[in-house]
TIMI-926376 format. One record per residue (C-alpha): x, y negated, z negated. Coordinates in steps of 0.25 Angstrom, whole numbers, padded with zeros to 4 digits, always signed. Layout:
N
XYZ;...
END
This chain:
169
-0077-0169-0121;-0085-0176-0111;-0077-0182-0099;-0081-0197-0095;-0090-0199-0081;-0081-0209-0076;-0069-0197-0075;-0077-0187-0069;-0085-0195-0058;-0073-0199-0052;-0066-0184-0052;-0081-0180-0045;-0080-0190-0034;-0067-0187-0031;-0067-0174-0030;-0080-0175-0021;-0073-0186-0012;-0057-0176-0011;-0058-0169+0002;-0057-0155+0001;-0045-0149+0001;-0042-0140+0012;-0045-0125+0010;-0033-0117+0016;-0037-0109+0026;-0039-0094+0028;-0028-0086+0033;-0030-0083+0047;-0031-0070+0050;-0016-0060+0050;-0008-0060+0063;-0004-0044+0065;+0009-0045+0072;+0015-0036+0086;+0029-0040+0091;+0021-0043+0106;+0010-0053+0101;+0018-0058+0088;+0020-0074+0088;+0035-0078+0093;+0040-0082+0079;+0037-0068+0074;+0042-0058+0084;+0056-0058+0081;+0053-0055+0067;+0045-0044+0073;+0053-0037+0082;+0064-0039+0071;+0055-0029+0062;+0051-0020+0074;+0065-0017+0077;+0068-0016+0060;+0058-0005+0061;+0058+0002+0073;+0057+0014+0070;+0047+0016+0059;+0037+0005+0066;+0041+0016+0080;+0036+0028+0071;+0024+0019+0064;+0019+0017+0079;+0022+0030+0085;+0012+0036+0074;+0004+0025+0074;-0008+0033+0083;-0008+0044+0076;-0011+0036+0062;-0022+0029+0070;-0028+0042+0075;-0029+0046+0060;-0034+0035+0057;-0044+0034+0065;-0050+0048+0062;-0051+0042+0049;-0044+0043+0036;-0047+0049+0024;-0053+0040+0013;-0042+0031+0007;-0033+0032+0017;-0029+0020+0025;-0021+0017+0036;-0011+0005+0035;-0004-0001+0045;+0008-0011+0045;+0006-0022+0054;+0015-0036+0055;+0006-0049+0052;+0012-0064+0055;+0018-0069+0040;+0022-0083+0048;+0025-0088+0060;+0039-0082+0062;+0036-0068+0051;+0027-0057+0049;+0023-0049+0038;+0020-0031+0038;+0004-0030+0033;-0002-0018+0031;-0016-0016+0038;-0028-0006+0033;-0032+0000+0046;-0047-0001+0048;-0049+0003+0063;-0043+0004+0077;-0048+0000+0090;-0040+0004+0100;-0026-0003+0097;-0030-0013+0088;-0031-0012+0072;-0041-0017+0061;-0036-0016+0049;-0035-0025+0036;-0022-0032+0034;-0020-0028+0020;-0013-0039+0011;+0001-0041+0006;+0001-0036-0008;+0015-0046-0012;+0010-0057-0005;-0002-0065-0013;-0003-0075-0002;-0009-0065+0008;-0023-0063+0009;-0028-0052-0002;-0038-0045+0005;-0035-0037+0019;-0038-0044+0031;-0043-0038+0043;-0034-0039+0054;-0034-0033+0070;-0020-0030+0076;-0016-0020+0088;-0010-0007+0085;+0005-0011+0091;+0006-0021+0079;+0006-0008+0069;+0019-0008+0063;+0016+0004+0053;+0006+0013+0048;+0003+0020+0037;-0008+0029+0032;-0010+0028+0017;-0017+0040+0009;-0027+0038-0001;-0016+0047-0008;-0006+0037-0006;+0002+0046+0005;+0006+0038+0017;+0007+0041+0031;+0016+0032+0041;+0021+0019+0034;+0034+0021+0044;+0038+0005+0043;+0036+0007+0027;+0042+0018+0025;+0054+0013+0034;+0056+0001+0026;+0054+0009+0013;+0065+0018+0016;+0075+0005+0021;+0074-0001+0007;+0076+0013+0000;+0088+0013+0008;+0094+0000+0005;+0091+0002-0011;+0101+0012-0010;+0115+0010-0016;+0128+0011-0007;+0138+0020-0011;
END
């Protein structure tokens, strides 16, 4: 079927002449979160988390230099070394992420923000990020044989919902 010359001129022109449509633009780079330096619309909901989880974020960052020294002598191959950090959500929330630990230098972190397996409308690939070390929420070393180390917030929480799931008597 051959489609007439005077239908498709005025489709070509037209989509010449359109201006283009505006390509959305690239998210800007994650905001890792400290209560100090966290925007006023946020810090409630922070502190509100800190005092939930005292005590294993206390332990996660009383053990906190330790992990680091062994990482920086250098893990084993397949090992990595996870930390928990808050990143901005909104304006007014924040979300946990977990960042792949590249290197120290001094206080501050490089790592690769690793992405939210639920959430398909975050990035898919890590993204490098920068923090200092006082935003470390929790740490964990993860074995290439699947044992972990640390996971104090995790494992805090794990045990909460076990908890809760249990039937009253």
């Amino acid at each position: 079927m051959k489609i007439p010359q005077a239908f498709v001129l005025p489709l070509l022109v037209g989509a010449v002449l359109l201006p283009p449509r505006p390509v959305a633009a690239q998210d800007s780079a994650p905001v890792v979160l400290t209560v100090t330096l966290a925007p006023a619309g946020v810090q409630p909901a922070l502190v509100r988390d800190e005092a939930a989880f005292a005590d294993p974020i206390r332990e996660a960052q009383r053990t906190l230099p330790q992990a680091k020294k062994r990482f920086q002598a250098g893990l084993p191959h397949g090992d990595q070394f996870l930390l928990a950090v808050r990143v901005m959500a909104t304006d007014t929330s924040f979300r946990q992420a977990s960042a792949r630990v590249l290197g120290w230098h001094g206080n501050k972190v490089q790592a690769l923000l690793l992405p939210e397996a639920a959430n398909s409308a975050s990035p898919t690939e890590p993204v490098p990020v920068s923090f200092p070390e006082t935003a470390v929420v929790d740490w964990t070393l993860r074995r290439a044989s699947g044992r972990e180390e640390g996971n104090y917030v995790g494992r805090y929480i794990d045990t909460a919902r076990q908890l809760e799931s249990l039937p009253f008597r």
